[in-house]
Structures are given as structure tokens and as C-alpha cells.
Phi, psi and omega in degrees: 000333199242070195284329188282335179286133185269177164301314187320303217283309187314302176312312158321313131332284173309313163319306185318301185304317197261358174274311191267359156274335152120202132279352195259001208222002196286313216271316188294330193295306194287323188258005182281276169331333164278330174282350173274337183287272157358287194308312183288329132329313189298306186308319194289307133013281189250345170287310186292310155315304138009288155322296188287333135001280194287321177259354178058224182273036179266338195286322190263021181291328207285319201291321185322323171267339168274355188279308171314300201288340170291336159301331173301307185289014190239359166261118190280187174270353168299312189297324178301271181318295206314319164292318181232353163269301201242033206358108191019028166267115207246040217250319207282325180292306177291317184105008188249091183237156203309188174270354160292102198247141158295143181051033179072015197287187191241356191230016150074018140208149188339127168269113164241155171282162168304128177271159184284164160292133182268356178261161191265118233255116165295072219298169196286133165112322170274150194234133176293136201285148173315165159213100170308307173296005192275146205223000000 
């Protein structure tokens, strides 16, 4: 329920609350909200058990399409290549590739030289001068 809220954010909260509910209205607030919580599970709960009662094996004809569409909503076009291109191996993404390196190399590429640089290298602190004609 609270999957988006960080510790920060939390923290902030609880501040918010003891300023403007106070200490002595804090502790009642906090255990109010829980017993609401709490309730509303229970209800969320006893409604689903509730279904599967009533419908028996009809419930789970119900869940089969909502079980899809939650897969749906979780492919991303990453999830996509990952899955069907590189059947499931996402190891190209993370950068965590097997020990198998072309040429012995250790970073999973060829060993080739470095190409040089084309800028002229600055001592710290000096900023390379303008060039007007450049447009």
C-alpha cells in the first residue's frame, strides 16, 4: 500500500502529524489510522473470499484474464527484446556478461587499441580559447 513512500518521505509525514496534531492527539491519530487500515483489508478480504464461495470454479476463469493483463502491463519494449530475442537473458543490459570474452579480453570486447583523442588535453583550471571563426 505504501510501496511509493520512501523512509524520507515518511519521516515528514510523522513530523507534519505531531506538529499539527500535537503529542498528546499523535498516539490516538496513529492507532486510529491503523485500525482503519487494518478494517479495510479485512472488508477487501472477506469480499474476495466472498466471490470465491459464490462462484467456485468460475472465479478462476475471472482471475485468467486479469492475470494476462497484468503481464501485459509489466512488458515493457526492454522486457520485450529480453524475453524474445535474447530469451531471457538480460545479462546485455546489466553488463554482467559470461566468461566467455571475444580475444581474452576482460570487458566482453575485442582487443583493439584506443582511438586518440582529438582534443588537445588543458592544464586544470585553464578553459580552451574561443574561435570566432567557428559558426
Amino acid at each position: 500500500m505504501f510501496g511509493n513512500i520512501g523512509w524520507g518521505e515518511l519521516v515528514i509525514l510523522l513530523v507534519a502529524a505531531l506538529v499539527i496534531l500535537g503529542p498528546d492527539r499523535l498516539p490516538g491519530a496513529i492507532s486510529w489510522v491503523t485500525k482503519s487500515i487494518r478494517q479495510v483489508k479485512d472488508y477487501a478480504n472477506g469480499a474476495s473470499q466472498q466471490l470465491k464461495d459464490e462462484l467456485g470454479t468460475d472465479f478462476e476463469d475471472l482471475r485468467k484474464p486479469l492475470a494476462d493483463l497484468n503481464q501485459l502491463r509489466g512488458m515493457t519494449p526492454r522486457a520485450v527484446i529480453t524475453k524474445h530475442l535474447l530469451d531471457g537473458d538480460d545479462s546485455i543490459f546489466t553488463g554482467n556478461f559470461d566468461s566467455k570474452k571475444p580475444n581474452g579480453s576482460s570487458n566482453g570486447t575485442p582487443n583493439t587499441p584506443a582511438k586518440p583523442s582529438l582534443e588537445k588535453k588543458l592544464p586544470a583550471g585553464q578553459t580552451p580559447p574561443i574561435d570566432s571563426d567557428a559558426t
